[in-house]
N, CA, C and O atoms as CSV, one atom per row, in Angstrom:
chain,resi,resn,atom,element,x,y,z
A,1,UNK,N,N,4.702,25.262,-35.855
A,1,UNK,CA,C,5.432,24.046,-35.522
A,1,UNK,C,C,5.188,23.017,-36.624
A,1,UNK,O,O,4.060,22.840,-37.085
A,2,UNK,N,N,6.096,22.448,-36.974
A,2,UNK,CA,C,6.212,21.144,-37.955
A,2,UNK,C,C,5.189,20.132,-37.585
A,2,UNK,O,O,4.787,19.886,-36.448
A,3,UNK,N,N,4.920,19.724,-38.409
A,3,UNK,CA,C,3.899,18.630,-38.086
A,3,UNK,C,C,4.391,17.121,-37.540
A,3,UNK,O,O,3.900,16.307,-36.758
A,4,UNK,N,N,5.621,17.164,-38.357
A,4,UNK,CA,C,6.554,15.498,-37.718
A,4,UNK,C,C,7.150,15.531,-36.477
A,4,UNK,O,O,7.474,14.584,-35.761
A,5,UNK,N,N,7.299,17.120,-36.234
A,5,UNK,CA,C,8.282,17.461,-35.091
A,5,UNK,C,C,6.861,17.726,-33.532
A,5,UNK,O,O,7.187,17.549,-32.358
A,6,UNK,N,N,5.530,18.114,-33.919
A,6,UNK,CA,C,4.988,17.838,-32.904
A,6,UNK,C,C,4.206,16.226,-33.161
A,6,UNK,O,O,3.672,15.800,-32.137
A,7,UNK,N,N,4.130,15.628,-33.974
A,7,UNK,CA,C,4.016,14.109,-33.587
A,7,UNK,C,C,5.203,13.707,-32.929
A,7,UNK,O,O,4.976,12.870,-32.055
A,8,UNK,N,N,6.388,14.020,-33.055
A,8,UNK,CA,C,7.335,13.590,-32.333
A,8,UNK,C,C,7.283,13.925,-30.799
A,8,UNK,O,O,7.392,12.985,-30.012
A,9,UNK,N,N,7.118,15.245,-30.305
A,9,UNK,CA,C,6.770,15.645,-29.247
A,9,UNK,C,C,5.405,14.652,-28.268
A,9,UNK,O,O,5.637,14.023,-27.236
A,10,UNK,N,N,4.268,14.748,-28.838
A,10,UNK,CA,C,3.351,14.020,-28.346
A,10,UNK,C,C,3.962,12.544,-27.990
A,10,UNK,O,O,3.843,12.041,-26.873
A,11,UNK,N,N,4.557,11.988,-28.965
A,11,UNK,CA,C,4.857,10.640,-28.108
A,11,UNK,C,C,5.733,10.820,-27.721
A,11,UNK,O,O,5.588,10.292,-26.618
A,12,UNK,N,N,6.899,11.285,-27.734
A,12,UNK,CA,C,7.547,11.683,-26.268
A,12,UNK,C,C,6.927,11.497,-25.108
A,12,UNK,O,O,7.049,10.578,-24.299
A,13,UNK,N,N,6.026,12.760,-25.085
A,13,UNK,CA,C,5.365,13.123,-23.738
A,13,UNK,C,C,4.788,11.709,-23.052
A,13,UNK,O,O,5.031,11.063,-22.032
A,14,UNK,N,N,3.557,11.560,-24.613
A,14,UNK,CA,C,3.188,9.936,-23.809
A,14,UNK,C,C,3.930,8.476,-23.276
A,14,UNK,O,O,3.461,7.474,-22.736
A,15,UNK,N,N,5.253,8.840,-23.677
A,15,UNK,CA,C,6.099,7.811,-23.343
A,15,UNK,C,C,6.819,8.356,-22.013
A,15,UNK,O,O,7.229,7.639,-21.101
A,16,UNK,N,N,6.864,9.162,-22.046
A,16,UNK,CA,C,7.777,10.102,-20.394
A,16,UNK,C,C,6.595,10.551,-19.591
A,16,UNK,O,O,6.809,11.581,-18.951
A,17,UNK,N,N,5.395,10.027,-19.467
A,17,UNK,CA,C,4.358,9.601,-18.760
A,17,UNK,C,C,3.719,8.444,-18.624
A,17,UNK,O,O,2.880,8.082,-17.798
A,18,UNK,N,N,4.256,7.855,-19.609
A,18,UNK,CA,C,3.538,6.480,-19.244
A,18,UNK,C,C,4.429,5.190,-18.736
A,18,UNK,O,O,4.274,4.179,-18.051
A,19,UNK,N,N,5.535,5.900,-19.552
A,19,UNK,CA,C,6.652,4.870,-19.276
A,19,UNK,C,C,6.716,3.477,-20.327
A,19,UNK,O,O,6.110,3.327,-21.388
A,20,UNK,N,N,7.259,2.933,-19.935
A,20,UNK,CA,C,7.681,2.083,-20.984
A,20,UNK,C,C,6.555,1.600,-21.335
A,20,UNK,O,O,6.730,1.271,-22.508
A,21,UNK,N,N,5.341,1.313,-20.999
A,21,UNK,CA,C,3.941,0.653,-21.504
A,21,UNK,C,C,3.400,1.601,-23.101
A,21,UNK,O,O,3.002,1.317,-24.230
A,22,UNK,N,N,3.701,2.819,-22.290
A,22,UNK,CA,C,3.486,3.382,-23.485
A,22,UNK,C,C,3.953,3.886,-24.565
A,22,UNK,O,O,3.353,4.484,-25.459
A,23,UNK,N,N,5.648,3.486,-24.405
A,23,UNK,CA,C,6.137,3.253,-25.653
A,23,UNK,C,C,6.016,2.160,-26.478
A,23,UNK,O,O,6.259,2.131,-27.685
A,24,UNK,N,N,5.481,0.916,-25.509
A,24,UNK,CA,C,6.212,-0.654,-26.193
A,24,UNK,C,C,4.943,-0.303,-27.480
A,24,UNK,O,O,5.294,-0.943,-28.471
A,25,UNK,N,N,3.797,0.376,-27.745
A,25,UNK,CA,C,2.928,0.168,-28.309
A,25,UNK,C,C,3.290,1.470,-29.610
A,25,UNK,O,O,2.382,1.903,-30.319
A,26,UNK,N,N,4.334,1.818,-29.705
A,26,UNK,CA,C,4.767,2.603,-30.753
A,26,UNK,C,C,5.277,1.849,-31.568
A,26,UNK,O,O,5.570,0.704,-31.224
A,27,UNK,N,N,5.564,2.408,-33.154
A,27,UNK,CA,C,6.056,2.084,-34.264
A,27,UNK,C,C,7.632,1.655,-33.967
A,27,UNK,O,O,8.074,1.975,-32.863
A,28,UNK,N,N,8.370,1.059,-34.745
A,28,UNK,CA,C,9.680,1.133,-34.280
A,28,UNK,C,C,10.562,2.246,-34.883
A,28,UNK,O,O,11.745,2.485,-34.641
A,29,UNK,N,N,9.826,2.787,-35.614
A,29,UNK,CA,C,11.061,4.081,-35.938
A,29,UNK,C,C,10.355,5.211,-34.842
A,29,UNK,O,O,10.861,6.333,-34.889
A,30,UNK,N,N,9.444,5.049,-34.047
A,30,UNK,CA,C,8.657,5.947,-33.057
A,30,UNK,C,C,9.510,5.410,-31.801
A,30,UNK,O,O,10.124,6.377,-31.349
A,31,UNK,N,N,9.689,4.659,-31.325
A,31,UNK,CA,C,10.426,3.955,-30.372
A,31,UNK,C,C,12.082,4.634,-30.192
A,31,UNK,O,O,12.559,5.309,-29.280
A,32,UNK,N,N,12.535,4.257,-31.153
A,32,UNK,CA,C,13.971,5.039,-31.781
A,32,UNK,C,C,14.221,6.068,-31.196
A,32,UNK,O,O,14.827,6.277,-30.145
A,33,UNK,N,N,13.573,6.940,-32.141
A,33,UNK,CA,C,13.320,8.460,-32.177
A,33,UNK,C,C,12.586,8.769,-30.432
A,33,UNK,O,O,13.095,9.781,-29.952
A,34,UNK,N,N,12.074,8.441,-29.964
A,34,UNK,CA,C,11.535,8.631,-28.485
A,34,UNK,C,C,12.609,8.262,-27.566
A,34,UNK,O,O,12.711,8.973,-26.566
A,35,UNK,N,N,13.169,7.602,-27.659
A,35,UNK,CA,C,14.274,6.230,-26.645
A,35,UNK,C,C,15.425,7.636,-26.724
A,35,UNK,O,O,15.920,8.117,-25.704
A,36,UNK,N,N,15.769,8.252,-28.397
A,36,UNK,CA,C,16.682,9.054,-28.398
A,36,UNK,C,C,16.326,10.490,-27.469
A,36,UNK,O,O,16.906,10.945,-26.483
A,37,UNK,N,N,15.397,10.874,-28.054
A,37,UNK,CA,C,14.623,12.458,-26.872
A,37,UNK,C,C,14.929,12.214,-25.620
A,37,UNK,O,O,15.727,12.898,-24.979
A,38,UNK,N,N,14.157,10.963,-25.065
A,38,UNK,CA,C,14.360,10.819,-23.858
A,38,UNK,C,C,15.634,10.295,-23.158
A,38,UNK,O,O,15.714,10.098,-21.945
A,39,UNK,N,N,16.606,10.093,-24.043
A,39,UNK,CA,C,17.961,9.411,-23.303
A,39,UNK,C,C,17.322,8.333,-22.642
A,39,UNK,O,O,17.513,8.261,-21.429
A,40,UNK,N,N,16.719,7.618,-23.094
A,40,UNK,CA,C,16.452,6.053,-22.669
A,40,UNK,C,C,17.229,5.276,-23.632
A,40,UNK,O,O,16.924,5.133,-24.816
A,41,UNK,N,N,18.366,4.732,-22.985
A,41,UNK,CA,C,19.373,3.480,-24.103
A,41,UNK,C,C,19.331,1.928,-23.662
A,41,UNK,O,O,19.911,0.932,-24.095
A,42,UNK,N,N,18.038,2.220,-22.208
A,42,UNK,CA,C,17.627,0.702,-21.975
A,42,UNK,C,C,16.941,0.606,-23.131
A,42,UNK,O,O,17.250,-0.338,-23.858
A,43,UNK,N,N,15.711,1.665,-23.651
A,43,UNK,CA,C,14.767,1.551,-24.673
A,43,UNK,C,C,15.457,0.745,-25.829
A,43,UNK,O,O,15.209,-0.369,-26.288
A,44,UNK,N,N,16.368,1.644,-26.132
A,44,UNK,CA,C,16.824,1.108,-27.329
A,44,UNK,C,C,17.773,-0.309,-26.818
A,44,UNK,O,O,18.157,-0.931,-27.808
A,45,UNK,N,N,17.961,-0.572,-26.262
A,45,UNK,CA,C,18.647,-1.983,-26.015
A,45,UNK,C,C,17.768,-2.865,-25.836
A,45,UNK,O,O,18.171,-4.003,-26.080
A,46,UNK,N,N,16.486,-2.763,-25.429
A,46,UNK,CA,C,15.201,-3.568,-25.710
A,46,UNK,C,C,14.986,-3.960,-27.006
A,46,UNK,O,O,14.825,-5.160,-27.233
A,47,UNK,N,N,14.951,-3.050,-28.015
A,47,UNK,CA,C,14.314,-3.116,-29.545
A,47,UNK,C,C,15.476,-3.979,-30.421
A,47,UNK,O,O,15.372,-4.617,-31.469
A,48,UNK,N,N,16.745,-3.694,-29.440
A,48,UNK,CA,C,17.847,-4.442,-30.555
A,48,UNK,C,C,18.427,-3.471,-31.343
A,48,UNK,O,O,19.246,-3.784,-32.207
């Protein structure tokens, strides 16, 4: 497995368990990229 593609995975997970707390504390291109995996477009309508 890719190395960007399981950092990508891990925060996924921690964000589709923690919920939005534990995304707000991601990078913003981590946010993005997570908001997109998860079909969250509140996420991304938060960030702008």
């Amino acid at each position: 497995m890719n190395d960007r593609f399981a950092h990508l995975l891990r925060k996924s997970r921690d964000a589709k368990q923690g919920g939005h707390e534990a995304w707000a504390v991601q990078s913003t291109g981590e946010k993005v990229a997570v908001a997109l995996v998860l079909n969250r477009a509140d996420w991304l309508a938060a960030i702008g």
